[in-house]
C-alpha positions as CSV (number, residue, x, y, z in Angstrom):
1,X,83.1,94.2,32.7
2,X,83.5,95.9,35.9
3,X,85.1,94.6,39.5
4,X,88.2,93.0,38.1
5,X,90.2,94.1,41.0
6,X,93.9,93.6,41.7
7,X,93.7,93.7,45.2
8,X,95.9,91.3,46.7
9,X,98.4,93.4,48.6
10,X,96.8,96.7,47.8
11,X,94.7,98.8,49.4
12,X,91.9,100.7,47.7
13,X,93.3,103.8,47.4
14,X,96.3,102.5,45.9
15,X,94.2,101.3,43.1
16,X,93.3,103.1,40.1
17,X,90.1,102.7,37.8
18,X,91.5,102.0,34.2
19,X,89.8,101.5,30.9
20,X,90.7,99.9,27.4
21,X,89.0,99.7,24.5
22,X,89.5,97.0,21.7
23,X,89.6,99.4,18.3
24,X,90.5,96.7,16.5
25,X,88.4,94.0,14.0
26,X,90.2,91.3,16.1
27,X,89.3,89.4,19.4
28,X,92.5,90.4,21.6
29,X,93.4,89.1,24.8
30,X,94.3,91.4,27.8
31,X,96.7,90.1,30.3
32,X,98.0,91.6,33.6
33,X,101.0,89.8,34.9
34,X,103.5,91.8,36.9
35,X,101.7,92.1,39.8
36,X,103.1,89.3,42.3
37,X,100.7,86.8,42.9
38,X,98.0,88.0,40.5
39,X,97.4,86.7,37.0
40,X,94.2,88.6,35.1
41,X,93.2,87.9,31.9
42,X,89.9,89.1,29.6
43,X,89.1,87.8,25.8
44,X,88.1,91.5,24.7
45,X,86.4,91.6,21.1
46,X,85.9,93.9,18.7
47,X,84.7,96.7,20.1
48,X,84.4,95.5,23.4
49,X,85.7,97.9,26.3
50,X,87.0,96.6,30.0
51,X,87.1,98.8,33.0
52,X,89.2,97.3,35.8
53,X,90.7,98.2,39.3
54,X,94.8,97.8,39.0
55,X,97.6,99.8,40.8
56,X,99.3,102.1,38.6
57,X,102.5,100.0,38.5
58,X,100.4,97.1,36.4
59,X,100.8,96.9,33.4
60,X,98.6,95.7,30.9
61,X,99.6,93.2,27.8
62,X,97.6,93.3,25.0
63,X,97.8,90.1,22.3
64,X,95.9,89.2,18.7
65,X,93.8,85.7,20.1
66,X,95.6,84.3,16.4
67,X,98.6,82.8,17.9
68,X,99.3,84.1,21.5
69,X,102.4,83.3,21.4
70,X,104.2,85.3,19.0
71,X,101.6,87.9,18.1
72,X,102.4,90.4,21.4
73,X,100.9,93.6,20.6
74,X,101.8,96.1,23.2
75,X,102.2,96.4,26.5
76,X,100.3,99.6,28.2
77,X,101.5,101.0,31.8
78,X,98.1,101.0,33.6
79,X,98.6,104.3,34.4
80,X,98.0,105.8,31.0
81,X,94.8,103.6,31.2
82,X,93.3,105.5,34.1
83,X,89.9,107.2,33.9
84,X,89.4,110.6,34.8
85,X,86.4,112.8,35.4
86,X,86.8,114.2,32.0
87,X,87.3,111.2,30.0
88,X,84.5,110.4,27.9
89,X,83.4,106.6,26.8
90,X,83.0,107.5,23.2
């Protein structure tokens, strides 16, 4: 999926295309939820990859869809997840 923007607030150039990649045999759910305002939120399946606009100050949660609430598997500063000419899609 590509467009989910973040954009409440920020201008354009503040914003950052990021990527993330579900490696895992799982369905996972990705949450963004610091950003004032904004609550986004994508069922990501195995395999699945999500490209999104966010400012680098987002961060991204990342939870197993067996029990949401206890099964937190990381949290990802959406600045590690930006793309970059070189990055490859593999």
């Amino acid at each position: 999926m590509l467009g989910t923007n973040l954009s409440d607030g920020a201008t354009i150039s503040q914003q950052k295309l990021c990527y993330y990649s579900n490696r895992t045999p799982k369905v996972q759910v990705g949450l963004i939820t610091n950003i004032p305002g904004q609550r986004v939120e994508q069922v990501l399946f195995p395999g699945q990859r999500w490209m999104f606009w966010a400012t680098p100050e987002a961060v991204l949660a990342v939870y197993d869809s067996d029990n949401l609430a206890e099964s937190q598997v990381e949290h990802i500063p959406c600045e590690r997840l930006q793309v970059t000419e070189t990055d490859r899609l593999d």
